[in-house]
N, CA, C and O of each residue as an XYZ file, in Angstrom:
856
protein
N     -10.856     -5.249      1.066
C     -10.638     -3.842      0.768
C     -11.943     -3.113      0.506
O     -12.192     -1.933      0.757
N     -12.846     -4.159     -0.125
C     -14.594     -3.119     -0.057
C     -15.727     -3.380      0.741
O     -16.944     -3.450      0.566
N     -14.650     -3.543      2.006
C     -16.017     -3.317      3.094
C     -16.660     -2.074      3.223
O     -15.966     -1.140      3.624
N     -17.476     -1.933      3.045
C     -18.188     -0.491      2.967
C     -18.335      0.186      4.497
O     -18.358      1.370      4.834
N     -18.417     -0.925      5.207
C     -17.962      0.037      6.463
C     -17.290      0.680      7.033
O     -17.421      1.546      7.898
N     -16.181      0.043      6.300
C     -14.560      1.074      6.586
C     -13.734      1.951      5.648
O     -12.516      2.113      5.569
N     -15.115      2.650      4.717
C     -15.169      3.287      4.167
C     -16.011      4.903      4.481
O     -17.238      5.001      4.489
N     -15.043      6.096      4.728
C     -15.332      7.289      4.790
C     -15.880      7.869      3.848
O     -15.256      7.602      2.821
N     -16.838      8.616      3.626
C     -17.138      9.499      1.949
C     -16.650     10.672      2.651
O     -16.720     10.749      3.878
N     -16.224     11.463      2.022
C     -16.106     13.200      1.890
C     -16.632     14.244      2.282
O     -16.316     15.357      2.702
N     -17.966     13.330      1.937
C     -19.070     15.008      1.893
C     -20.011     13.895      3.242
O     -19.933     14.151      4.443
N     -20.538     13.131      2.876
C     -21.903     12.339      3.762
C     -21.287     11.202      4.047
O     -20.564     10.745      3.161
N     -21.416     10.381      5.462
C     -21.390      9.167      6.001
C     -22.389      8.526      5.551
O     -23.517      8.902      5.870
N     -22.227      7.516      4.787
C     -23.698      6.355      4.330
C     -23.852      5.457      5.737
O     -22.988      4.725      6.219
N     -25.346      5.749      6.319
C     -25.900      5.130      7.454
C     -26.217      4.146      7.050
O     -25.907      3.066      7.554
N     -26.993      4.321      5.920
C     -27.835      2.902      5.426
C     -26.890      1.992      4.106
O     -26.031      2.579      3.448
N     -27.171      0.759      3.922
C     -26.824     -0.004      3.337
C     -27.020      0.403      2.375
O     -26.032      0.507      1.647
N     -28.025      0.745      1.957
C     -28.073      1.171      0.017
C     -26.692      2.229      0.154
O     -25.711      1.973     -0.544
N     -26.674      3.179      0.896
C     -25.228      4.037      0.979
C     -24.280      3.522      0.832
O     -23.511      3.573     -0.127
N     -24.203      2.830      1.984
C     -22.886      1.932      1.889
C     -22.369      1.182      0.700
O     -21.192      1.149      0.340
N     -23.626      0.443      0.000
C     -23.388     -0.495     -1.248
C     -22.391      0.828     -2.197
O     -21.201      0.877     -2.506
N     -23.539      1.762     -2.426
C     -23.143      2.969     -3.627
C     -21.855      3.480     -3.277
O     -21.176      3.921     -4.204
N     -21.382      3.506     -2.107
C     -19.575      4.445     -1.918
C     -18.983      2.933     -2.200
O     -18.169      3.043     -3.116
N     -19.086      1.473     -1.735
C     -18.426      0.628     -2.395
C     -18.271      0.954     -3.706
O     -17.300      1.468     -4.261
N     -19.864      0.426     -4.380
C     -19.174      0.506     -6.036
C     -18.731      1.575     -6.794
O     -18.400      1.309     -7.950
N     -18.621      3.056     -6.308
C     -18.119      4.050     -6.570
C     -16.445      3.635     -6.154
O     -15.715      3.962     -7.089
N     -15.956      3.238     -5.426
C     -14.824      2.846     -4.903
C     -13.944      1.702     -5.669
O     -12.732      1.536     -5.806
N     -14.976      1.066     -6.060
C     -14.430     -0.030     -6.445
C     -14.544      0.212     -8.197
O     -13.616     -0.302     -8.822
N     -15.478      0.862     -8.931
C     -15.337      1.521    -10.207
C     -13.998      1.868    -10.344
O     -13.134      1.500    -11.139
N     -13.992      2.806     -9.225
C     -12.743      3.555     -9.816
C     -11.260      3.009     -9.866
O     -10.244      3.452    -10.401
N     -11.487      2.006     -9.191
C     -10.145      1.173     -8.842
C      -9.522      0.587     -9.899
O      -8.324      0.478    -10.164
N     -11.220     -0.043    -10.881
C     -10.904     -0.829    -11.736
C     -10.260      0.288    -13.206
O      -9.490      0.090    -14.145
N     -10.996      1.349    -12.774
C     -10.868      2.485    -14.033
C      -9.233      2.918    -13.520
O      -8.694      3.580    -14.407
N      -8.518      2.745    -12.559
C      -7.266      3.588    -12.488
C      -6.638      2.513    -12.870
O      -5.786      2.869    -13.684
N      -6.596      0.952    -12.653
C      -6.424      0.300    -13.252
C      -6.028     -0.092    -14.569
O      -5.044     -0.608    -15.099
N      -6.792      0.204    -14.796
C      -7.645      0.165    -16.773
C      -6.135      1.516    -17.682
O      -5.340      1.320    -18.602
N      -6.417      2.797    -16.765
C      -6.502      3.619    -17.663
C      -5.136      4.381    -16.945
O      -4.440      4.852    -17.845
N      -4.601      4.616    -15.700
C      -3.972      5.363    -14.975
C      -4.993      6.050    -14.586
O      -6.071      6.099    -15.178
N      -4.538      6.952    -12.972
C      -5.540      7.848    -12.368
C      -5.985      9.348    -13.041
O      -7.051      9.962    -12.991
N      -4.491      9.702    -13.791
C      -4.534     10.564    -14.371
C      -5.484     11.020    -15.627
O      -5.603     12.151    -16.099
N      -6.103      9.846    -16.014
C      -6.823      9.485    -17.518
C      -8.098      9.553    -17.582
O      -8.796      9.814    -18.562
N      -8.572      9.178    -15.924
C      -9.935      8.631    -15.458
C     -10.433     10.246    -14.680
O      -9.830     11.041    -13.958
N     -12.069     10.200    -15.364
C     -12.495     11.217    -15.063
C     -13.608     11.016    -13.764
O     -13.766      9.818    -13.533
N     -14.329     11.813    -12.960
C     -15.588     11.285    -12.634
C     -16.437     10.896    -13.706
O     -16.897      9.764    -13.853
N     -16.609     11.772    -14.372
C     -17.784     11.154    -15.450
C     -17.742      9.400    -15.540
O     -18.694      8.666    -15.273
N     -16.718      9.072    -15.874
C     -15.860      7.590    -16.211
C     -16.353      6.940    -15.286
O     -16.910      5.843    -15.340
N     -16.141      7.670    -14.319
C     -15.827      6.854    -12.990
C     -17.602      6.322    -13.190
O     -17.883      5.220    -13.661
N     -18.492      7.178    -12.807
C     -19.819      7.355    -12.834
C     -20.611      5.972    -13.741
O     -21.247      4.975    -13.398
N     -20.267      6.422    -14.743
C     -20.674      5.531    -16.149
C     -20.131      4.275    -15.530
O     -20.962      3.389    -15.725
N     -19.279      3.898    -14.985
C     -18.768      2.476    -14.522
C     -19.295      1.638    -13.570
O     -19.362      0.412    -13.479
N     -19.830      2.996    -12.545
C     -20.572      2.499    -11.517
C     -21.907      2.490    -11.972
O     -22.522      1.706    -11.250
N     -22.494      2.880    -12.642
C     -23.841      2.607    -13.308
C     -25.005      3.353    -12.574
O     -26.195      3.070    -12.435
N     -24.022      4.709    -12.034
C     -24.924      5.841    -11.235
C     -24.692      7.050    -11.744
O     -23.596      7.441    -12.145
N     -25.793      7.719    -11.739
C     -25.927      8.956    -12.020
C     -24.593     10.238    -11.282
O     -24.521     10.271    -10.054
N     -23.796     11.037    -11.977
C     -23.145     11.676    -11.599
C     -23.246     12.300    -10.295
O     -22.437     12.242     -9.369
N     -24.603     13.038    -10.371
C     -24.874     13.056     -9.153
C     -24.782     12.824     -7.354
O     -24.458     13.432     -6.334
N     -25.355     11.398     -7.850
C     -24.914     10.535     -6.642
C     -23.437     10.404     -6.177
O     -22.909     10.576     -5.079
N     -22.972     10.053     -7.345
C     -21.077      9.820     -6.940
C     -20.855     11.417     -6.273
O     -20.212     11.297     -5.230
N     -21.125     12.577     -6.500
C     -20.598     13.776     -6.264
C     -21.557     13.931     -4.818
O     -21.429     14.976     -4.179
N     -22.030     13.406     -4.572
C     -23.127     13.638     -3.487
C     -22.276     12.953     -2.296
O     -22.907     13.278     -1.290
N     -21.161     12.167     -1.883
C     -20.338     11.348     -1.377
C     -18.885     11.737     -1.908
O     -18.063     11.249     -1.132
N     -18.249     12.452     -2.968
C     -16.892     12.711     -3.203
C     -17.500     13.934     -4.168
O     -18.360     13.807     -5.039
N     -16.740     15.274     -3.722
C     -16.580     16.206     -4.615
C     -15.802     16.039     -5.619
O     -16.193     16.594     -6.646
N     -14.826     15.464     -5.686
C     -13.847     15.318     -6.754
C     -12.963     13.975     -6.886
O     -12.454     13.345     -5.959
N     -12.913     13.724     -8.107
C     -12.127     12.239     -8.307
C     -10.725     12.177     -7.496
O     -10.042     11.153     -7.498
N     -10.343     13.385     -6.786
C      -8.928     13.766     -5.740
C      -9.654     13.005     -4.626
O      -9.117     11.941     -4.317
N     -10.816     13.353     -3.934
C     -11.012     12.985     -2.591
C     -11.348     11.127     -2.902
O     -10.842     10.383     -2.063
N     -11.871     10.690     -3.643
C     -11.618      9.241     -4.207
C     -10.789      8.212     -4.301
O     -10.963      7.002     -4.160
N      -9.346      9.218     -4.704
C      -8.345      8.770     -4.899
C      -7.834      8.792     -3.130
O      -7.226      7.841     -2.639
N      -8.227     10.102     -2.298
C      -7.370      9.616     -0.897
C      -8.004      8.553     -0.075
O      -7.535      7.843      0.814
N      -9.582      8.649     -0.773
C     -10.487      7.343      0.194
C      -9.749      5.659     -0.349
O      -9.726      4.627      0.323
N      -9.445      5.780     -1.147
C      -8.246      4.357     -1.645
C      -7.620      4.232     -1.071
O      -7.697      3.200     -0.404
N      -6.482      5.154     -0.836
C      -5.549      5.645     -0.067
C      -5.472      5.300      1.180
O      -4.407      4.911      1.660
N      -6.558      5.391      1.861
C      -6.323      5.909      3.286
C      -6.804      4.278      4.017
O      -6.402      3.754      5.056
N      -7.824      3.778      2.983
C      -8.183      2.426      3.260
C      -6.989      1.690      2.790
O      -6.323      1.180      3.690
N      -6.635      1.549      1.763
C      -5.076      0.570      1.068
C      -3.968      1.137      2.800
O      -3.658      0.393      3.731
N      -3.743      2.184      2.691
C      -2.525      1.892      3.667
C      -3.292      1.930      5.168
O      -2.463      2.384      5.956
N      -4.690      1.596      5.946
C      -5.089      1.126      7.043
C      -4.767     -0.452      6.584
O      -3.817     -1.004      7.138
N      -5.364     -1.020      5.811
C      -5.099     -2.292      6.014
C      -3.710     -2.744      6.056
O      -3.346     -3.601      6.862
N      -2.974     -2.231      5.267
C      -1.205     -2.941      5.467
C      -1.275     -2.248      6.533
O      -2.122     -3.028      6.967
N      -1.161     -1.418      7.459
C      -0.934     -0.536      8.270
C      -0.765     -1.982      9.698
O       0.151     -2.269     10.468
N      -2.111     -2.542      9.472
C      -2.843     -3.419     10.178
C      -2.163     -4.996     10.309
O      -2.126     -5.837     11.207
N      -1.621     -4.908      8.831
C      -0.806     -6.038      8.819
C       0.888     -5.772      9.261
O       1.502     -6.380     10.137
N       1.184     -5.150      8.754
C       2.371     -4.690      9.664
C       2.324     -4.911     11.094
O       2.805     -5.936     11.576
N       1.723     -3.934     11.872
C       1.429     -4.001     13.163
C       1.121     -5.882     13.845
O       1.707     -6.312     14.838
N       0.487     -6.396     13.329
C       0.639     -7.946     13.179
C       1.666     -8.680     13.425
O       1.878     -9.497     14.320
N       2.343     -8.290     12.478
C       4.133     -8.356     12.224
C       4.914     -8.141     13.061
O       5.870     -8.816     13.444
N       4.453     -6.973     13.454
C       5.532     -6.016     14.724
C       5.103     -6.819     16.175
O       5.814     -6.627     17.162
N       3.899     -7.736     16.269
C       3.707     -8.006     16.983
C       3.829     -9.732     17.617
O       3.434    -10.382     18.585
N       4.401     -9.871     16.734
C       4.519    -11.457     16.499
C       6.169    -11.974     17.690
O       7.376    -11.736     17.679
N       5.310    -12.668     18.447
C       6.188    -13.038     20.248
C       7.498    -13.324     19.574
O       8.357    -12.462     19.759
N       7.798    -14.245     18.909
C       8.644    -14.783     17.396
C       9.695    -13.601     17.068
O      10.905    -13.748     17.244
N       9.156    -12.501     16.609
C       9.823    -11.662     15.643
C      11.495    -11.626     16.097
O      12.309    -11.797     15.190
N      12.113    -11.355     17.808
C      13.290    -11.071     17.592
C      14.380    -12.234     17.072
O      15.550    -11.991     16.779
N      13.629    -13.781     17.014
C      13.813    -14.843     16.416
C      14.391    -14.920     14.860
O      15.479    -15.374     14.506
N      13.183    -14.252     13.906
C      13.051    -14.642     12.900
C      14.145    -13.971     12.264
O      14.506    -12.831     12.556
N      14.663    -14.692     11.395
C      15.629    -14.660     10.080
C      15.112    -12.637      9.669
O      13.977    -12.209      9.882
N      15.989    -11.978      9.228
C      15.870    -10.699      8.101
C      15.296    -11.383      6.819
O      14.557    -10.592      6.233
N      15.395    -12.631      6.168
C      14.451    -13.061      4.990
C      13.097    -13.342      5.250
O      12.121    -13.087      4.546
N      13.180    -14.148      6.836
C      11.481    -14.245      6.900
C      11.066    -12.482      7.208
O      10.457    -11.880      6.323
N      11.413    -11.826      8.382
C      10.546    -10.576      8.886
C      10.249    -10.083      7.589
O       9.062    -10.107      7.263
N      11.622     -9.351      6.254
C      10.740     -8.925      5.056
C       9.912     -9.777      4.164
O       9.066     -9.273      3.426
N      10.131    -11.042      4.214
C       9.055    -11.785      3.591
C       7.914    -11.542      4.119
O       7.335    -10.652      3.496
N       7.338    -11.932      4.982
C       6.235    -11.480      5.569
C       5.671    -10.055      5.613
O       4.535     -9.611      5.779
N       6.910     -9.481      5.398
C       5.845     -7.927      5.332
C       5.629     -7.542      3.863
O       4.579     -7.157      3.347
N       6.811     -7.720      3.298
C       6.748     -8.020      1.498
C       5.709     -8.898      0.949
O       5.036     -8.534     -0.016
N       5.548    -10.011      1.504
C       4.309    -10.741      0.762
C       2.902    -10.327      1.136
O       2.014    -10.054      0.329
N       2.786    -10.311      2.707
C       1.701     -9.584      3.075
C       1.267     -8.497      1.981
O       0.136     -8.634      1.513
N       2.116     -7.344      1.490
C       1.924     -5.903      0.554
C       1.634     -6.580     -0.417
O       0.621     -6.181     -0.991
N       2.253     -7.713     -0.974
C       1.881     -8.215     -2.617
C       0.578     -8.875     -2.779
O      -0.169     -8.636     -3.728
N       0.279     -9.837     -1.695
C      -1.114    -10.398     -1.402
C      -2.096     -9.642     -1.135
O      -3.214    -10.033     -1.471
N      -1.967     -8.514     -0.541
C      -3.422     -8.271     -0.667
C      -3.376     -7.082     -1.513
O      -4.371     -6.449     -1.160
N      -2.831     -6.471     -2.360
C      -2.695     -6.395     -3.922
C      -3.320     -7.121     -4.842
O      -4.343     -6.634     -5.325
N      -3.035     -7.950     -5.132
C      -3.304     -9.238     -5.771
C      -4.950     -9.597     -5.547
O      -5.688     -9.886     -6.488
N      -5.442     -9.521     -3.966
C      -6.577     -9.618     -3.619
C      -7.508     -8.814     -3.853
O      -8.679     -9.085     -3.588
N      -7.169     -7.821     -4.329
C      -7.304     -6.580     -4.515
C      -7.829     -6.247     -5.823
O      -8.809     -5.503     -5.858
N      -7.333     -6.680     -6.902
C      -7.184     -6.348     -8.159
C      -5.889     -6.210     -8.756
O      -6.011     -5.897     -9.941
N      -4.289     -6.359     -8.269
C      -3.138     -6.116     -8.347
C      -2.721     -5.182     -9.009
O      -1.730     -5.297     -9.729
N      -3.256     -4.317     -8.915
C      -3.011     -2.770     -9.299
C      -2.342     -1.823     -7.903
O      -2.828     -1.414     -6.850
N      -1.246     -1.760     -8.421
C      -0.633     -1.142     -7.319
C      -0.335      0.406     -6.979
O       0.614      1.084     -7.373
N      -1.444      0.794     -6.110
C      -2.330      2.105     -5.629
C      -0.904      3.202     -5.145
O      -0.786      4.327     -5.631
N      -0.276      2.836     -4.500
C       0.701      3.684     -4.004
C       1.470      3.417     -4.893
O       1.185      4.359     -5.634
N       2.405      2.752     -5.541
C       3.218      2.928     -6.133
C       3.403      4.033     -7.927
O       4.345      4.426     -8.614
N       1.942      4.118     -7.981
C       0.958      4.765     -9.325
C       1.032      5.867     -8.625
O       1.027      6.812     -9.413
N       1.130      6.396     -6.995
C       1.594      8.017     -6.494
C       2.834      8.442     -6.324
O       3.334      9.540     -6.079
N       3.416      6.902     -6.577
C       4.823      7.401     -5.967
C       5.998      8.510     -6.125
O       6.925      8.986     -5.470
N       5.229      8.657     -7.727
C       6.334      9.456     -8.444
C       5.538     10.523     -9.168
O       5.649     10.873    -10.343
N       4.732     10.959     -8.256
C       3.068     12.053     -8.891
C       3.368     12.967     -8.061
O       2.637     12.955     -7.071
N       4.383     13.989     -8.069
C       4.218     14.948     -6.898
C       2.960     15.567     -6.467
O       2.915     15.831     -5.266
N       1.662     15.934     -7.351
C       0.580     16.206     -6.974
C      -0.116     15.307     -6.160
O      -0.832     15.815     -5.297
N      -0.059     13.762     -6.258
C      -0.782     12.725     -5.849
C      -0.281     12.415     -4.516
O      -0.982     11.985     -3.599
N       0.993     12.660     -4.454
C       2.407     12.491     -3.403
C       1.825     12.994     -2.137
O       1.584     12.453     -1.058
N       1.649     14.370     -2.666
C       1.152     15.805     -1.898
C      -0.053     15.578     -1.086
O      -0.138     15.576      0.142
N      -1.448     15.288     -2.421
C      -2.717     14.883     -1.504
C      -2.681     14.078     -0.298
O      -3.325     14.247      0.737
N      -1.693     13.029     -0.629
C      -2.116     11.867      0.245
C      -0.265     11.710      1.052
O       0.446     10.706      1.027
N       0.045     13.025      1.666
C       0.779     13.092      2.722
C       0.920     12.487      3.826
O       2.031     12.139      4.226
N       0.006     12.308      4.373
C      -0.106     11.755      5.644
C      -0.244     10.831      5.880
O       0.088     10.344      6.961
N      -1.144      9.838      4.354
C      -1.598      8.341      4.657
C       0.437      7.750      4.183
O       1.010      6.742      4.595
N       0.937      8.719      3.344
C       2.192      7.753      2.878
C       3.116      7.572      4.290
O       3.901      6.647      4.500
N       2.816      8.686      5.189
C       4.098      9.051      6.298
C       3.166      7.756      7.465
O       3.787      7.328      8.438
N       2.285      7.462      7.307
C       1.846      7.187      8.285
C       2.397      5.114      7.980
O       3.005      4.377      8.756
N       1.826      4.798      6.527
C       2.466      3.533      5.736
C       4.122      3.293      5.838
O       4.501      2.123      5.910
N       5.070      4.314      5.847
C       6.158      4.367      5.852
C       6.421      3.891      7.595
O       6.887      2.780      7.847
N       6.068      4.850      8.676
C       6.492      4.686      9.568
C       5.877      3.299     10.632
O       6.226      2.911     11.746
N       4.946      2.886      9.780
C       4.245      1.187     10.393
C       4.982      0.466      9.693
O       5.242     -0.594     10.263
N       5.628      0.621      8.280
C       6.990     -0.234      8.230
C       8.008     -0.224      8.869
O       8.626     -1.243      9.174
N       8.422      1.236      9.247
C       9.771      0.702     10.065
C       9.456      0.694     11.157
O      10.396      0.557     11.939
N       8.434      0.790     11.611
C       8.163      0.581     13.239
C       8.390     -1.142     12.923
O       8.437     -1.552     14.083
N       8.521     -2.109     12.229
C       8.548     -3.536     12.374
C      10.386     -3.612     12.794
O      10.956     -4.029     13.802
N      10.918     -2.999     11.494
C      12.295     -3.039     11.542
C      12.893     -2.570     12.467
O      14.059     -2.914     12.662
N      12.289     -1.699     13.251
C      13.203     -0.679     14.541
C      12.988     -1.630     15.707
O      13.768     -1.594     16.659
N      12.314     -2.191     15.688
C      11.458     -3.549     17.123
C      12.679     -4.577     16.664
O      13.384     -4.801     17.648
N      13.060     -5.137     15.712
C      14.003     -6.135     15.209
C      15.330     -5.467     15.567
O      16.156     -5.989     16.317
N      15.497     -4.123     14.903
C      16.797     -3.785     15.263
C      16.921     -2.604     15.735
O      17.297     -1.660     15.040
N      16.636     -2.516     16.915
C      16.754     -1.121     17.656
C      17.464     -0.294     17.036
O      16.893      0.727     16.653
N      19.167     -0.486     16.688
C      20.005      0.571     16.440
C      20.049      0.668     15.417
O      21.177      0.849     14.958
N      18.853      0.608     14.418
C      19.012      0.945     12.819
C      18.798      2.014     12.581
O      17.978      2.652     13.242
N      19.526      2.582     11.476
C      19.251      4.110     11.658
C      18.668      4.201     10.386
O      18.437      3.393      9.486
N      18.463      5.602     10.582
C      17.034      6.498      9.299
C      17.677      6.105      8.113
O      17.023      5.574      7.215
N      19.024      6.328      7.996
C      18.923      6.465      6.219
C      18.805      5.034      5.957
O      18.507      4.732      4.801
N      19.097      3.452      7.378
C      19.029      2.280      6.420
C      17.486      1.774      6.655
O      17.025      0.700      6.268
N      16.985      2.523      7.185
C      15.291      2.394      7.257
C      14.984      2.645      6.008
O      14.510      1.724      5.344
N      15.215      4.137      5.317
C      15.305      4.578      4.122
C      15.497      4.108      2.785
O      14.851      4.174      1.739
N      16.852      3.493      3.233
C      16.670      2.496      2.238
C      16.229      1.302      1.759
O      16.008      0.936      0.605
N      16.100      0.569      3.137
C      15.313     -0.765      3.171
C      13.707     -0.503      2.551
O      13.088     -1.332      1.884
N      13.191      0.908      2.961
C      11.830      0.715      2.414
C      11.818      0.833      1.543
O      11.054      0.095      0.922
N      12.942      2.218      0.463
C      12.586      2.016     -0.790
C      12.942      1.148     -1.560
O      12.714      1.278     -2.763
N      13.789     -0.291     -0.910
C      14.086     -1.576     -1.698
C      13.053     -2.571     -1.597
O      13.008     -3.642     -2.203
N      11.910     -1.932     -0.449
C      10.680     -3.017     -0.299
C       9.384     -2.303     -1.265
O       8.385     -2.801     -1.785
N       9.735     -1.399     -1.239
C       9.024     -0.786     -2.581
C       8.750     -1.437     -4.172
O       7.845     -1.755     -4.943
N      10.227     -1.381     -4.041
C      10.553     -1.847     -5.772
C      10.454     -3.477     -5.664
O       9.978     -4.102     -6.612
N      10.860     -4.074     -4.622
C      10.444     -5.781     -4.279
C       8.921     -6.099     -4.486
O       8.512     -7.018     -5.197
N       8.008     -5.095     -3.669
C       6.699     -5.662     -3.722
C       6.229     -5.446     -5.643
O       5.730     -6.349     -6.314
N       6.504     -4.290     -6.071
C       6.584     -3.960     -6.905
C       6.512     -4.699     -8.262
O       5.792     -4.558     -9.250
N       7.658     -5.653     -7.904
C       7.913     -6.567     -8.841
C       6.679     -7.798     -8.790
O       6.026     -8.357     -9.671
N       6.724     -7.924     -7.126
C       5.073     -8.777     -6.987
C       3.837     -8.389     -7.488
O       2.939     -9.230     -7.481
N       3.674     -7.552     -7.814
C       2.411     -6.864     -7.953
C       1.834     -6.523     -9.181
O       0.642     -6.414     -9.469
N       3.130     -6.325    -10.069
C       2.513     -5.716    -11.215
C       2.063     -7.448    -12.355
O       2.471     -8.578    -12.085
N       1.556     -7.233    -13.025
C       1.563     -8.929    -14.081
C       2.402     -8.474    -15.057
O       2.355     -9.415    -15.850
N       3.154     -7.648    -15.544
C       4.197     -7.160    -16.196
C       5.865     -7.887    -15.962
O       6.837     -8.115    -16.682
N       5.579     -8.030    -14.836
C       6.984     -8.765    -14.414
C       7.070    -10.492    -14.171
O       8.000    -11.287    -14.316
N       5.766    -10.645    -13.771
C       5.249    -11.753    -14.225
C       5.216    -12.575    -15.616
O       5.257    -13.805    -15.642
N       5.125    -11.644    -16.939
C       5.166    -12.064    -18.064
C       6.703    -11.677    -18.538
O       7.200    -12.396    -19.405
N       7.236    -10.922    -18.178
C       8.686    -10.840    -18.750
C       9.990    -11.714    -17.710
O      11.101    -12.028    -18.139
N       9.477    -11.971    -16.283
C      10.330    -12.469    -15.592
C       9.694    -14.085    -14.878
O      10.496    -14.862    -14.361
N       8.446    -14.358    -14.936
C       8.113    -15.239    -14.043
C       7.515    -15.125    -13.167
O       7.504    -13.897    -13.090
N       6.765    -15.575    -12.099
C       5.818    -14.982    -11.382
C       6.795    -15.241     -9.838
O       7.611    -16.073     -9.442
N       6.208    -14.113     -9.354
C       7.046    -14.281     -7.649
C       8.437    -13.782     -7.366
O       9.076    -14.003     -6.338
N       8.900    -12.947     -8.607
C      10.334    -12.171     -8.245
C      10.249    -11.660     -6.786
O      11.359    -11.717     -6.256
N       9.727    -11.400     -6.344
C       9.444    -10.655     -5.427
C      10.321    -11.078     -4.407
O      10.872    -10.359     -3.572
N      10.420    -12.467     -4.557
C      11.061    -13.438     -3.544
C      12.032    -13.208     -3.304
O      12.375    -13.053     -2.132
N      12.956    -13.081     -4.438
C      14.222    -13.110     -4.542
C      15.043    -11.419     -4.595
O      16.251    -11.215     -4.718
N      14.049    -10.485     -4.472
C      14.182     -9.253     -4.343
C      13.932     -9.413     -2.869
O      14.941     -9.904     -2.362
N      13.418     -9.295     -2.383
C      13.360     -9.652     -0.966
C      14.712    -10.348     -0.447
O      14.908     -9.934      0.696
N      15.559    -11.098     -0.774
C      16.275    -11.772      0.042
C      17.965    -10.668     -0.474
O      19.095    -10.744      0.009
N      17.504     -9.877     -1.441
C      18.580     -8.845     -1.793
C      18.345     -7.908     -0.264
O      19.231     -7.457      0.462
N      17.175     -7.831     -0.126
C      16.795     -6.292      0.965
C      17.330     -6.990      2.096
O      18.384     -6.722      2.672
N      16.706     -7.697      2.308
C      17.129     -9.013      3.794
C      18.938     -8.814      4.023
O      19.340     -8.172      4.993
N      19.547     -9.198      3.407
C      20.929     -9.282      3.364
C      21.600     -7.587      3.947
O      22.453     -7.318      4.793
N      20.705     -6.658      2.993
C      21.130     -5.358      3.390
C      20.626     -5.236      4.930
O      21.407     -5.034      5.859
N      19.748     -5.328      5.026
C      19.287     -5.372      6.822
C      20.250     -6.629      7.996
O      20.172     -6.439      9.209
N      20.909     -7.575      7.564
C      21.962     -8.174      8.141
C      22.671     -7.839      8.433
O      22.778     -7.616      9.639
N      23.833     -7.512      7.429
C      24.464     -6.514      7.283
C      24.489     -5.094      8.116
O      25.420     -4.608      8.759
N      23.446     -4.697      7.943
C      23.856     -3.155      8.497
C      23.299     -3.385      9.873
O      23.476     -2.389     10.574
N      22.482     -4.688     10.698
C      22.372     -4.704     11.755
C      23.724     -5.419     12.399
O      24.075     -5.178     13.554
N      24.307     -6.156     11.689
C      25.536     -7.118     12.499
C      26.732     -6.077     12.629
O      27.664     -6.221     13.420
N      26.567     -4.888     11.648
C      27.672     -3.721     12.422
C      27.435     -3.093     13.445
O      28.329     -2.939     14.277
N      26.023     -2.517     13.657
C      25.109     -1.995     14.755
C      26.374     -3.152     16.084
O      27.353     -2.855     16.768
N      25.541     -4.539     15.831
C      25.766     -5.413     17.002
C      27.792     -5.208     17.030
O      28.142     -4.697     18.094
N      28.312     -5.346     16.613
C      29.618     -5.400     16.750
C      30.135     -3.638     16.836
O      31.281     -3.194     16.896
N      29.349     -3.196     16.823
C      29.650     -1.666     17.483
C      30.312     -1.209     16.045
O      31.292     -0.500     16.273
N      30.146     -1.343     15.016
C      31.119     -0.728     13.827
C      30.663      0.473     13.112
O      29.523      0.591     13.563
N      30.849      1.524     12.208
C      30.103      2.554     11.918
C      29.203      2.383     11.072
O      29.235      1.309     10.471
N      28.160      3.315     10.754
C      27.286      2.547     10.026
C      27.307      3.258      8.558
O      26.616      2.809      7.644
């Protein structure tokens, strides 16, 4: 997630490596500070002091801790974006079980979370209508590389059980991701939330196949 190369700044493209290093650890400060604190809590200043650079510099590459928050953004949902597409592409897929296809796309989201720092970036917007708003396009774009997996599996699935399948892979990864659920439930719910979503995607594809309403 902090390759600095596949990282955009705002204001200036870093050519050189010292650039590149500085929008990493500006990137990666802040990750740990939204982390730490919520996004809402964390200032640039914060941010700054963390990265162990002069305000300046950070503002010289992001005008505002908003454009920061979409450079997370836009990198967090390219990479699942990437893994999905993976998914969608796998010779296998019209094969595989509804528990493996969302396992794999469910664990994929929790793992590299986890790899990450397991602080879970979209789900901390999910319910931020301001945050929602900024980062429009990276959510529509994350949403529709998920069901582009599910629509390849089941052609005749329709929007609202796309709809719902994602927002049950939401609250599944969810459960993977946070260490909260981990300490009150055990580690790896995720699993077994997953095989709840799976069942709903059976289900509403084996009526599809038997022609029944949906």
């Amino acid at each position: 997630m902090y390759n600095p190369d596949k990282f955009k700044a705002a204001r200036t493209s870093p050519l050189q490596a010292r650039g590149k290093e500085r929008v990493r650890v500006i990137l990666a400060a802040s990750l740990e500070l939204f982390k730490r604190y919520g996004i809402e809590a964390v200032t640039t200043n914060d941010i700054a002091a963390q990265a162990r650079i002069p305000i300046g510099s950070l503002y010289r590459y992001y005008p505002n801790k908003d454009s920061i928050v979409k450079a997370l953004t836009d990198l967090y949902v390219a990479d699942l974006t990437a893994a999905f597409e993976s998914i969608g592409e796998h010779p296998m897929l019209k094969y595989l079980s509804w528990d493996e296809v969302l396992l794999l796309m469910v664990d994929s989201w929790v793992s590299y979370a986890r790899l990450n720092g397991r602080y879970p970036l979209l789900y901390a917007q999910k319910f931020n209508p301001r945050l929602r708003q900024l980062n429009k396009t990276a959510w529509e774009e994350f949403i529709a590389s998920f069901e582009a997996v599910l629509k390849k599996r089941c052609p005749a699935v329709t929007k609202r059980e796309l709809t719902v399948c994602f927002q049950l892979s939401v609250a599944a990864a969810e459960m993977g991701i946070s260490e909260e659920f981990d300490k009150s439930a055990g580690p790896n719910l995720h699993y077994e939330a997953v095989g709840a979503v799976a069942r709903y995607m059976l289900e509403a594809c084996n009526r599809h196949a038997h022609g029944s309403p949906a």
